[in-house]
mmCIF file as gemmi writes it, N, C-alpha and C atoms, coordinates in Angstrom:
data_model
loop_
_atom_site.group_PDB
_atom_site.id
_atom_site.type_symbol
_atom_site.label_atom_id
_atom_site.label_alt_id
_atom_site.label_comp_id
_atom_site.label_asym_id
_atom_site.label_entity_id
_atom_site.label_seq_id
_atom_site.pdbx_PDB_ins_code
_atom_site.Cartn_x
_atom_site.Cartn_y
_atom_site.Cartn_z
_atom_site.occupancy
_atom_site.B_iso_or_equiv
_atom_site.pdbx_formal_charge
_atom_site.auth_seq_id
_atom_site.auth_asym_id
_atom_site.pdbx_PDB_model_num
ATOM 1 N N . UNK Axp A 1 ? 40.956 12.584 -1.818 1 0 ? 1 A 1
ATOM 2 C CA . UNK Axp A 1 ? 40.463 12.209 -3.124 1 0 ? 1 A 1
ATOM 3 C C . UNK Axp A 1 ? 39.704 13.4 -3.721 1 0 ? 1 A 1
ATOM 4 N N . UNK Axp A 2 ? 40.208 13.897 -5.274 1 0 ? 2 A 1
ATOM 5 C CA . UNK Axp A 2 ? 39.325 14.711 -5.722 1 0 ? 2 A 1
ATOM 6 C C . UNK Axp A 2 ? 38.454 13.979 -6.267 1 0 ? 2 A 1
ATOM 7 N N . UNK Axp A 3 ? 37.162 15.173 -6.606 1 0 ? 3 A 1
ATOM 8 C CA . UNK Axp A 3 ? 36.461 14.734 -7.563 1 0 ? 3 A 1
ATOM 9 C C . UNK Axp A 3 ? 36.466 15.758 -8.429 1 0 ? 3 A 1
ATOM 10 N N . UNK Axp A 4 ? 36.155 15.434 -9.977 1 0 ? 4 A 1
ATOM 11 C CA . UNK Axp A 4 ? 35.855 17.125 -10.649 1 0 ? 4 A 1
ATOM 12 C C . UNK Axp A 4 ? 34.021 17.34 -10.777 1 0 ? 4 A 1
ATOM 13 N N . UNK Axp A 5 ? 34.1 18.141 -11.572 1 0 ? 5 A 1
ATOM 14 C CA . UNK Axp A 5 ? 32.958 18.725 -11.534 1 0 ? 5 A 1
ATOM 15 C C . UNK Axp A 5 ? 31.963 17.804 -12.568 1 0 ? 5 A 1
ATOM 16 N N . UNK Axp A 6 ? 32.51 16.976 -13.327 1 0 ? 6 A 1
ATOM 17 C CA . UNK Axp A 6 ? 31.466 16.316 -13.96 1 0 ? 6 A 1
ATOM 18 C C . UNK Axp A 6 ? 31.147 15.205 -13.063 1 0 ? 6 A 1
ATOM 19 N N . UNK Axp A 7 ? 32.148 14.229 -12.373 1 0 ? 7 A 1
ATOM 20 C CA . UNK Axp A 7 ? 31.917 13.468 -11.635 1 0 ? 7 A 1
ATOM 21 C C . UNK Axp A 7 ? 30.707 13.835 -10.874 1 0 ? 7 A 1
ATOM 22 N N . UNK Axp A 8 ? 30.895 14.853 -9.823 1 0 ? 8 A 1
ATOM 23 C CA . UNK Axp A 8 ? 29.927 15.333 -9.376 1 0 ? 8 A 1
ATOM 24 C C . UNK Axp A 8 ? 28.634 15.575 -9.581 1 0 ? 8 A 1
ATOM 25 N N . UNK Axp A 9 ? 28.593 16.207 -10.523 1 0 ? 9 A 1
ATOM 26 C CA . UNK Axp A 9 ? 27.246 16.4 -11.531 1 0 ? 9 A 1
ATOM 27 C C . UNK Axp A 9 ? 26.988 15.048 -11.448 1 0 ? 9 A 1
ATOM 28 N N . UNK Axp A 10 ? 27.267 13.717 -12.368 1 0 ? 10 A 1
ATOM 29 C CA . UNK Axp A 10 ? 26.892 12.304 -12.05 1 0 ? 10 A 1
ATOM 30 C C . UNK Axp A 10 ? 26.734 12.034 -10.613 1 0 ? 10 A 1
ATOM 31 N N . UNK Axp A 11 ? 26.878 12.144 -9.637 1 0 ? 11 A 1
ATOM 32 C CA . UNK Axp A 11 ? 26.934 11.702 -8.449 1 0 ? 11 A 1
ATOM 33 C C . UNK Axp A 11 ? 25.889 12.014 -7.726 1 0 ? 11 A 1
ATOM 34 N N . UNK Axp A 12 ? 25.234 13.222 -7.996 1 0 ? 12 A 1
ATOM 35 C CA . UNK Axp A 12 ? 24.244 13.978 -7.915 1 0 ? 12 A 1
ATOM 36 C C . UNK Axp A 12 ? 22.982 13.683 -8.904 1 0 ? 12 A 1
ATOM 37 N N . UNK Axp A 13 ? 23.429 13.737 -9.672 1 0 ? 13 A 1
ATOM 38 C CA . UNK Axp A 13 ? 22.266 12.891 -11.174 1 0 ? 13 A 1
ATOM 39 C C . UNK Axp A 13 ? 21.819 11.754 -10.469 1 0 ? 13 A 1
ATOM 40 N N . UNK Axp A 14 ? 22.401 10.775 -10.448 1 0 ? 14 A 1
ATOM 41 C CA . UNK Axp A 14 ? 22.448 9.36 -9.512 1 0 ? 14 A 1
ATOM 42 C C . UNK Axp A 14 ? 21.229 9.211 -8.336 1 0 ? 14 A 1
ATOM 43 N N . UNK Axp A 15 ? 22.019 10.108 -7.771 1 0 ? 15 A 1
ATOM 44 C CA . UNK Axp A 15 ? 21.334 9.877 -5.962 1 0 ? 15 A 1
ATOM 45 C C . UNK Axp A 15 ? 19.68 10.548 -6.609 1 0 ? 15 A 1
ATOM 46 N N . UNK Axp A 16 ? 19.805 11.735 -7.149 1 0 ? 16 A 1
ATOM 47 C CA . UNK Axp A 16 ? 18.442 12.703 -7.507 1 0 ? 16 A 1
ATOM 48 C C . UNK Axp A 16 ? 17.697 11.492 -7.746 1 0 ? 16 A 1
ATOM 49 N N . UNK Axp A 17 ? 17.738 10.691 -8.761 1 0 ? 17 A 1
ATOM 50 C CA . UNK Axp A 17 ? 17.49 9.55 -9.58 1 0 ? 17 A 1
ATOM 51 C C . UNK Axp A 17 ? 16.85 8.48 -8.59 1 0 ? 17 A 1
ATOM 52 N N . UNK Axp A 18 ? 17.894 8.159 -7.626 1 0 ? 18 A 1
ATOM 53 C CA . UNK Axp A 18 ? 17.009 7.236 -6.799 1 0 ? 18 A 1
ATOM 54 C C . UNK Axp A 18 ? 16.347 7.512 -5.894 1 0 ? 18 A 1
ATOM 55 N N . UNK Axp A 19 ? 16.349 9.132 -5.55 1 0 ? 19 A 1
ATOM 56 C CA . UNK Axp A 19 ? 15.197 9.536 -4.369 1 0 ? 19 A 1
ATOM 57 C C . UNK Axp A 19 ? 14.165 9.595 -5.313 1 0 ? 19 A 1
ATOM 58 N N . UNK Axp A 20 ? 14.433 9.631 -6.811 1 0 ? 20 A 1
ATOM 59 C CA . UNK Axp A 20 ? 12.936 10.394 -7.249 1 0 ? 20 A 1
ATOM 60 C C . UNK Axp A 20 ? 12.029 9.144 -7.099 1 0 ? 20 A 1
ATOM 61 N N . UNK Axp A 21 ? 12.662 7.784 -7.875 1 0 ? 21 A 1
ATOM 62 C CA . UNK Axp A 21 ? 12.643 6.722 -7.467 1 0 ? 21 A 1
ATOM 63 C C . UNK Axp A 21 ? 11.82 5.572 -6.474 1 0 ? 21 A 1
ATOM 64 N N . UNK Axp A 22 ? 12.419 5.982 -5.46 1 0 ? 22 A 1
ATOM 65 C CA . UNK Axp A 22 ? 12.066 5.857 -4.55 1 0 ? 22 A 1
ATOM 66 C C . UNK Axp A 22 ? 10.983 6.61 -3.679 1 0 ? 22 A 1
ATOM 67 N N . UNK Axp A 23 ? 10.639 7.747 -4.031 1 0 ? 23 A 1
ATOM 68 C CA . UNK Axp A 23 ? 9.092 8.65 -3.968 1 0 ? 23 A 1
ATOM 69 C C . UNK Axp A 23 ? 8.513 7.639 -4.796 1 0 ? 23 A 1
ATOM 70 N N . UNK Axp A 24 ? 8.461 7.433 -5.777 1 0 ? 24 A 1
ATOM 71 C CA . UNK Axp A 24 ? 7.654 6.568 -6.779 1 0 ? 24 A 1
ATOM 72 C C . UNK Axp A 24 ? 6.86 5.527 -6.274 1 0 ? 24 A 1
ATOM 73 N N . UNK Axp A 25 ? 7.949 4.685 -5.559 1 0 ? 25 A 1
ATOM 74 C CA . UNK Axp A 25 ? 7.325 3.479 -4.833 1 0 ? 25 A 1
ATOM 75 C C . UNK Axp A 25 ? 6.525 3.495 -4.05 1 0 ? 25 A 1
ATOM 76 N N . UNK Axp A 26 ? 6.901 4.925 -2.872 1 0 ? 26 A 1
ATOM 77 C CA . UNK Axp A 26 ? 6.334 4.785 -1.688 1 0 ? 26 A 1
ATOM 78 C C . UNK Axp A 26 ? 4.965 6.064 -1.909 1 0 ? 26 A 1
ATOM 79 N N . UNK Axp A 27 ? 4.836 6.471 -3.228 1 0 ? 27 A 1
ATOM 80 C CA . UNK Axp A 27 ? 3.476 6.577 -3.357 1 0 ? 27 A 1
ATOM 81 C C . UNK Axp A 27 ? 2.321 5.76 -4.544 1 0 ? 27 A 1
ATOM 82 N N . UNK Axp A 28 ? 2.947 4.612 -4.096 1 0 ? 28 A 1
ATOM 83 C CA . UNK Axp A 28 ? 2.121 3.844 -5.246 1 0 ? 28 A 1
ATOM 84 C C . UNK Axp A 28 ? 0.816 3.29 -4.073 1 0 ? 28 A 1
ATOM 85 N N . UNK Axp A 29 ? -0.222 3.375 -4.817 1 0 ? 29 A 1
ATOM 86 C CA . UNK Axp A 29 ? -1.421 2.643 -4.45 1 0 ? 29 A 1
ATOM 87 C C . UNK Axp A 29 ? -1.615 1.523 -2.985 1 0 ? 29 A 1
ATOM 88 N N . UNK Axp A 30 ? -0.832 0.876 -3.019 1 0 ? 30 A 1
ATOM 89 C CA . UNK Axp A 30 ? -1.17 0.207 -1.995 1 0 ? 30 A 1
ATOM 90 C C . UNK Axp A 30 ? -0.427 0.388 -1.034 1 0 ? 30 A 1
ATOM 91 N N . UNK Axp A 31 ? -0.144 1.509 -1.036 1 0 ? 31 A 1
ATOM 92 C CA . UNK Axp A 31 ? 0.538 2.121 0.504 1 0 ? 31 A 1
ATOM 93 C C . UNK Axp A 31 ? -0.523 2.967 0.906 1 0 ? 31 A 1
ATOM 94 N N . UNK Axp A 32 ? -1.677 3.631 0.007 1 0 ? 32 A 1
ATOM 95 C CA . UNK Axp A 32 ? -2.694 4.411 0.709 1 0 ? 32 A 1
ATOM 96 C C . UNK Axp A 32 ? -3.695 4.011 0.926 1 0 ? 32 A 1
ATOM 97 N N . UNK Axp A 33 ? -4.201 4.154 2.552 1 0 ? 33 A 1
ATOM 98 C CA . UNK Axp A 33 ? -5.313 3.994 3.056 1 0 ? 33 A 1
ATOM 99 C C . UNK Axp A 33 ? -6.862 4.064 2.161 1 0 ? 33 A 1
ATOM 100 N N . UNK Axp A 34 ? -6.559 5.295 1.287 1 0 ? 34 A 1
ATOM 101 C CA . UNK Axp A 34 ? -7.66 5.57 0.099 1 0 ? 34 A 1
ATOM 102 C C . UNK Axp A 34 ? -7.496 4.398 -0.763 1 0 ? 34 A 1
ATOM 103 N N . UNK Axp A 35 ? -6.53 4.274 -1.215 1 0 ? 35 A 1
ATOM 104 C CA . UNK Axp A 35 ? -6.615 3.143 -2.495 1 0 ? 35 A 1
ATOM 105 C C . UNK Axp A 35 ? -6.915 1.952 -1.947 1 0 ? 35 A 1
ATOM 106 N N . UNK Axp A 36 ? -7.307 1.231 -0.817 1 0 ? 36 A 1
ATOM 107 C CA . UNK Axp A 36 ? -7.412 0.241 -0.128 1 0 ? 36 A 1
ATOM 108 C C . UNK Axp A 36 ? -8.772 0.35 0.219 1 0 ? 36 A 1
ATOM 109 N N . UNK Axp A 37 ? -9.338 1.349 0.554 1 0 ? 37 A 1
ATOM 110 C CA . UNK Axp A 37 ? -10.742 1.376 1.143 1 0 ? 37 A 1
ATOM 111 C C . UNK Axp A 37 ? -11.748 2.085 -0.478 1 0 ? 37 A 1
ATOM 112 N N . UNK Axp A 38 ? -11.137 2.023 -1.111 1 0 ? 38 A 1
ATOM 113 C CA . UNK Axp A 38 ? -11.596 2.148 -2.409 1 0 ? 38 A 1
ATOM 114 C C . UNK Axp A 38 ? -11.651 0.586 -3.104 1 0 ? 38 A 1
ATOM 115 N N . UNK Axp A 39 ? -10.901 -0.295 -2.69 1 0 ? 39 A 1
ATOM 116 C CA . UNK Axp A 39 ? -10.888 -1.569 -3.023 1 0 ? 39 A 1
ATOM 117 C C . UNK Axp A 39 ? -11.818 -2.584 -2.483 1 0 ? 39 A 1
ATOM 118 N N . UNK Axp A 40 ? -12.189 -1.971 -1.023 1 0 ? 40 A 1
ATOM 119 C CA . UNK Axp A 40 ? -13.339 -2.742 -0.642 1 0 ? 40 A 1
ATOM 120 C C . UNK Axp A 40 ? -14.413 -2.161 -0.057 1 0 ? 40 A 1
ATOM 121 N N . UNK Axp A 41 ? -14.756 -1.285 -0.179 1 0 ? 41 A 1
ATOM 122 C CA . UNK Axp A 41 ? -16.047 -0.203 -0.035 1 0 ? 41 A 1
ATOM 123 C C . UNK Axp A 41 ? -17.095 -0.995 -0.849 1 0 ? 41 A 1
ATOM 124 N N . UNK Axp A 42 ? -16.753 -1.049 -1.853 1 0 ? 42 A 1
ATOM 125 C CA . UNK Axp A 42 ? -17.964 -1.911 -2.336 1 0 ? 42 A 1
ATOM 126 C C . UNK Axp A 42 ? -18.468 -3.385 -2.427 1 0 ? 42 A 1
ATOM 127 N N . UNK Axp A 43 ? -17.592 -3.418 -1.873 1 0 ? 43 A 1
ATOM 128 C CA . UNK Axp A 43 ? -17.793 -5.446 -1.593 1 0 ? 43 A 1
ATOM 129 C C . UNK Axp A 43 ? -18.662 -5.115 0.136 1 0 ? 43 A 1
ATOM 130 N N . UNK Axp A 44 ? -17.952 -4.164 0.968 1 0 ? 44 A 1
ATOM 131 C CA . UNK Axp A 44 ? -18.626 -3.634 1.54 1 0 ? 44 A 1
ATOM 132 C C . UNK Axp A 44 ? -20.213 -3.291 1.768 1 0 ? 44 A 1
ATOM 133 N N . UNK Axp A 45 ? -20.765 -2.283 0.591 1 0 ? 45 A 1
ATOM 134 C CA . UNK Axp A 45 ? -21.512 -2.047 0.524 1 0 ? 45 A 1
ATOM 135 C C . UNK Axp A 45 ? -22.939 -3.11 -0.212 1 0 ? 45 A 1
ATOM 136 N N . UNK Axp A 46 ? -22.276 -3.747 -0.632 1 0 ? 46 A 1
ATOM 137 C CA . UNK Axp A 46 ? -22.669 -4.874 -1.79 1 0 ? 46 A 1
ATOM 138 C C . UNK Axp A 46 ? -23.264 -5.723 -0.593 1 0 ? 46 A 1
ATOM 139 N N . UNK Axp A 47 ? -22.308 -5.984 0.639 1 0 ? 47 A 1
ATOM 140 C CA . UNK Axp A 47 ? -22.661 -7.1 1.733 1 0 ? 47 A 1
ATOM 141 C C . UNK Axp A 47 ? -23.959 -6.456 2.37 1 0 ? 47 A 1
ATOM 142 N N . UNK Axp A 48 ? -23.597 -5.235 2.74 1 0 ? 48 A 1
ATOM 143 C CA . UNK Axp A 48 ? -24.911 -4.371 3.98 1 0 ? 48 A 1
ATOM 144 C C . UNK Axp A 48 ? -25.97 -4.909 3.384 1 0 ? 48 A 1
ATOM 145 N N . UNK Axp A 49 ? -25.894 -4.488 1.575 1 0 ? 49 A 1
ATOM 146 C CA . UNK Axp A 49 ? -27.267 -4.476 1.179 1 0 ? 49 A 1
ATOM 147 C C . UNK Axp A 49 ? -27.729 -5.351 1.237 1 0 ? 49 A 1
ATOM 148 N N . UNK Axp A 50 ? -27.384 -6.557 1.121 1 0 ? 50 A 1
ATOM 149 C CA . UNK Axp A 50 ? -27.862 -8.509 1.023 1 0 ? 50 A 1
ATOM 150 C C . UNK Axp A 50 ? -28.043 -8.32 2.306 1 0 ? 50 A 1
ATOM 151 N N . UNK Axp A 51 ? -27.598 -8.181 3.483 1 0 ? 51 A 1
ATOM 152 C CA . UNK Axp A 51 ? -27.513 -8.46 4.892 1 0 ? 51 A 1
ATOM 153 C C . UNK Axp A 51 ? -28.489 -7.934 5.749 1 0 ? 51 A 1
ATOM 154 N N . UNK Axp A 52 ? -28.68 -5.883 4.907 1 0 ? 52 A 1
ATOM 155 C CA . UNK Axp A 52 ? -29.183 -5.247 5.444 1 0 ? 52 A 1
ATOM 156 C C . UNK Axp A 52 ? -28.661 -3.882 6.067 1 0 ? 52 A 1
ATOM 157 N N . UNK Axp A 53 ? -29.367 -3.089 6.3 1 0 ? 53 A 1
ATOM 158 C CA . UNK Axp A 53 ? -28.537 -1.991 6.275 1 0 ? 53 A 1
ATOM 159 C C . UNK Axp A 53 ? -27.696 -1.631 7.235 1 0 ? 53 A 1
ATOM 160 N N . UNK Axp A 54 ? -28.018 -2.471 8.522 1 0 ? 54 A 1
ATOM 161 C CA . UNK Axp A 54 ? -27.481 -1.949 9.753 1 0 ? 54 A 1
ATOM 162 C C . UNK Axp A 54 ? -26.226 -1.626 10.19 1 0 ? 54 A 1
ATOM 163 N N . UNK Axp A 55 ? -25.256 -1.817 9.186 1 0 ? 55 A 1
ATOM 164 C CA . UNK Axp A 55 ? -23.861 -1.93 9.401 1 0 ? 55 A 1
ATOM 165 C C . UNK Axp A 55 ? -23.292 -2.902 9.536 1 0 ? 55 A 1
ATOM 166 N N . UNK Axp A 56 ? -22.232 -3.066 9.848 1 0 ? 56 A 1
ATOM 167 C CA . UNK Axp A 56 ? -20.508 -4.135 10.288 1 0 ? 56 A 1
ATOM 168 C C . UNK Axp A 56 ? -21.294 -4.726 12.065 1 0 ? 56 A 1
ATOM 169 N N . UNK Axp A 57 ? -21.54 -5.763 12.203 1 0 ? 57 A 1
ATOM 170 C CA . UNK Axp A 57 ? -21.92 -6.377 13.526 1 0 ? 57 A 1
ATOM 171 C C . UNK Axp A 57 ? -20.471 -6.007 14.04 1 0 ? 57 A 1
ATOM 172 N N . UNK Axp A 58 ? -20.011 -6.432 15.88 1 0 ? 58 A 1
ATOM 173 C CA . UNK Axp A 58 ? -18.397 -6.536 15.596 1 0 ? 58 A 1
ATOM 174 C C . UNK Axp A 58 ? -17.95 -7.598 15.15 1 0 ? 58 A 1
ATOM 175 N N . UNK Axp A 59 ? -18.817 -9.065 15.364 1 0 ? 59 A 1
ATOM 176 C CA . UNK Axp A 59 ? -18.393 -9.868 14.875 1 0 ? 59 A 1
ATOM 177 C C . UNK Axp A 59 ? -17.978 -10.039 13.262 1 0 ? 59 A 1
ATOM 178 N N . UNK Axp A 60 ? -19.222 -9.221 12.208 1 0 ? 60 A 1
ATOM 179 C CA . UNK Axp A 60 ? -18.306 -9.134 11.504 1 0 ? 60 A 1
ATOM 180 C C . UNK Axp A 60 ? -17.009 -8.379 10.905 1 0 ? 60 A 1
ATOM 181 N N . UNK Axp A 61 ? -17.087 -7.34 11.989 1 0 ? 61 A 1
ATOM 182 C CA . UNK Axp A 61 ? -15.548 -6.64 11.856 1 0 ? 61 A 1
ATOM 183 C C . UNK Axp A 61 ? -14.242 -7.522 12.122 1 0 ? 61 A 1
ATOM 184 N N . UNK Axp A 62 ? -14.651 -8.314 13.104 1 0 ? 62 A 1
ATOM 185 C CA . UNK Axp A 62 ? -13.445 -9.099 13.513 1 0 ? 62 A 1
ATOM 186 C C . UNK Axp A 62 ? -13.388 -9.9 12.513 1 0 ? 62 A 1
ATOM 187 N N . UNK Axp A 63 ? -14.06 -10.688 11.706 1 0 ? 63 A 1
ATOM 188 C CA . UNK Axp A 63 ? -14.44 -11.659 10.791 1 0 ? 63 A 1
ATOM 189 C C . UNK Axp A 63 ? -13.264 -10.187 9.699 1 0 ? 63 A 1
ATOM 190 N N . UNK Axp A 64 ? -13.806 -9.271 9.397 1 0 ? 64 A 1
ATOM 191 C CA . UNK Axp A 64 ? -13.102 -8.574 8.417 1 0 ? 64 A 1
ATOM 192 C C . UNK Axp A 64 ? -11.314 -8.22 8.626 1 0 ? 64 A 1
ATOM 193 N N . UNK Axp A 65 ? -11.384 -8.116 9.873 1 0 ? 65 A 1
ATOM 194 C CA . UNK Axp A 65 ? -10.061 -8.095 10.084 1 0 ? 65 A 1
ATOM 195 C C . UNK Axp A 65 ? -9.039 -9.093 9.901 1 0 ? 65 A 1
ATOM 196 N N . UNK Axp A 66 ? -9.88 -10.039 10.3 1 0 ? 66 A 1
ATOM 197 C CA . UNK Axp A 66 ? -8.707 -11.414 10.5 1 0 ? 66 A 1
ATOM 198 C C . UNK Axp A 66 ? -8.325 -11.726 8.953 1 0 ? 66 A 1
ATOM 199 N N . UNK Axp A 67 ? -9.421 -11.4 8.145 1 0 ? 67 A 1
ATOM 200 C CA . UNK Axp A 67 ? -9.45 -12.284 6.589 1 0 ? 67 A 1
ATOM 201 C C . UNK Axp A 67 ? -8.271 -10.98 5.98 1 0 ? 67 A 1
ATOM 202 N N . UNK Axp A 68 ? -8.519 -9.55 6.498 1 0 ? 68 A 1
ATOM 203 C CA . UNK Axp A 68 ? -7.781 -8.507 5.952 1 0 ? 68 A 1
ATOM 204 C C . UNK Axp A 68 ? -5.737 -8.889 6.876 1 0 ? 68 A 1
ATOM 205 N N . UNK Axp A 69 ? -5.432 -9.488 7.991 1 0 ? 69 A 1
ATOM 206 C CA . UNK Axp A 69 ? -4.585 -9.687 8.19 1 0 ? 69 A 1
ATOM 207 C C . UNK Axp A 69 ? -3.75 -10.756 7.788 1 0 ? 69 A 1
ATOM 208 N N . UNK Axp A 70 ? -4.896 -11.637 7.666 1 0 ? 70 A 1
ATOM 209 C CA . UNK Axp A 70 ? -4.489 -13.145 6.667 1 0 ? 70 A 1
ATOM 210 C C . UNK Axp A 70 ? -3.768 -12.962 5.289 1 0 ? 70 A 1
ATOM 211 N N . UNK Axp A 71 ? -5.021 -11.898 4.798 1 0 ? 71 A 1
ATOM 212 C CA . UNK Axp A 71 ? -3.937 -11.833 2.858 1 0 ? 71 A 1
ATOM 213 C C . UNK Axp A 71 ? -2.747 -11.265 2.86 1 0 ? 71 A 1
ATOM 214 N N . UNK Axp A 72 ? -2.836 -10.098 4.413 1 0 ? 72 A 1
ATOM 215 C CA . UNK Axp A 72 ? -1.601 -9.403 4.494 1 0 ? 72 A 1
ATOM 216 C C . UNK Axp A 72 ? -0.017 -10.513 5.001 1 0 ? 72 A 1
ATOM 217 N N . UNK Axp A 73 ? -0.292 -11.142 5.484 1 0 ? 73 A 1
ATOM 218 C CA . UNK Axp A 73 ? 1.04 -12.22 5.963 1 0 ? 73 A 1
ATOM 219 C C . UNK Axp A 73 ? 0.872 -12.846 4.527 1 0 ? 73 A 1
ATOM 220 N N . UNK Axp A 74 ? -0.245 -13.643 4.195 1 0 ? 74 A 1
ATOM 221 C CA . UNK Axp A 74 ? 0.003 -13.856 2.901 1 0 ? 74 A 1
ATOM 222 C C . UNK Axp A 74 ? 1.098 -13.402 1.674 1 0 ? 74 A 1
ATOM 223 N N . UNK Axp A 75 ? 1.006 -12.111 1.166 1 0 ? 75 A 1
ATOM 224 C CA . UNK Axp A 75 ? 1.477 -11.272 0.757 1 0 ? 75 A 1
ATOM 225 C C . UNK Axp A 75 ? 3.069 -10.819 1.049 1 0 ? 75 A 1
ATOM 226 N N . UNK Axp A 76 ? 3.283 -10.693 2.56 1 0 ? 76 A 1
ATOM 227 C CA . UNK Axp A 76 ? 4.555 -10.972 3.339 1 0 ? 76 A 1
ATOM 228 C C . UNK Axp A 76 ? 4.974 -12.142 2.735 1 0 ? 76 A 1
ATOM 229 N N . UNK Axp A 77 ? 4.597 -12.919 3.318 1 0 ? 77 A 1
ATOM 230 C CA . UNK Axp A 77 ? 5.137 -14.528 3.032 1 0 ? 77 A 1
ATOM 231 C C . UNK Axp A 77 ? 5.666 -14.6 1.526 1 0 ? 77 A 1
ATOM 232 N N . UNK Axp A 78 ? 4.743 -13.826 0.59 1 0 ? 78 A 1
ATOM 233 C CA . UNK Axp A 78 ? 4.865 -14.067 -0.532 1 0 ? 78 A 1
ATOM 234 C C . UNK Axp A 78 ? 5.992 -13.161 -1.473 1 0 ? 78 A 1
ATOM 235 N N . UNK Axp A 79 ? 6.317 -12.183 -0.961 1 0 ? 79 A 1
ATOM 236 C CA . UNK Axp A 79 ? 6.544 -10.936 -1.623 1 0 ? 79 A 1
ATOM 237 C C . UNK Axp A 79 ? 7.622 -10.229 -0.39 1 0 ? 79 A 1
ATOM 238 N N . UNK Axp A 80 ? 7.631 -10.51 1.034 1 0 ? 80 A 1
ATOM 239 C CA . UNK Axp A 80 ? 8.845 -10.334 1.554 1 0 ? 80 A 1
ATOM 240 C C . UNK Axp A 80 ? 10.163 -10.538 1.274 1 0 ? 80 A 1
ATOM 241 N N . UNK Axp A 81 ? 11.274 -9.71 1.925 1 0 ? 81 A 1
ATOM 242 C CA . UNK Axp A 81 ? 12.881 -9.856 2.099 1 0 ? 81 A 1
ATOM 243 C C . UNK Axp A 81 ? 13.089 -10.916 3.326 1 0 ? 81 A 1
């Protein structure tokens, strides 16, 4: 099978198109660690201060985790293939 040279050019246009695309997605916001800990840094910080300064007990880390794995299946559940 030939192809000519404009085909090509399109074929190439195309694919360029959906890698660029597809960079797009996979640097959007909630794929980065920053844009996520920018989202709750201050709910974070907001808690210490009511609580006190001492930091994350582990209990409430675990308390933070579970509620942070919960929205995430959430989200799955919601927004999965």
């Amino acid at each position: 099978m030939k192809i000519t040279k404009r085909q090509l050019r399109r074929i190439i246009q195309e694919e360029k198109s959906k890698l660029q695309e597809q960079r797009v997605r996979n640097e959007a916001g909630i794929f980065s660690e920053d844009y996520i800990y920018d989202l709750l840094v201050d709910e974070v910080d907001l808690y210490l201060r009511e609580e006190g300064p001492a930091g994350l007990t582990r209990i409430e880390q675990d308390m933070m985790r579970a509620a942070l794995m919960g929205a995430f299946r959430n989200i799955v559940e919601d927004y999965g293939l």
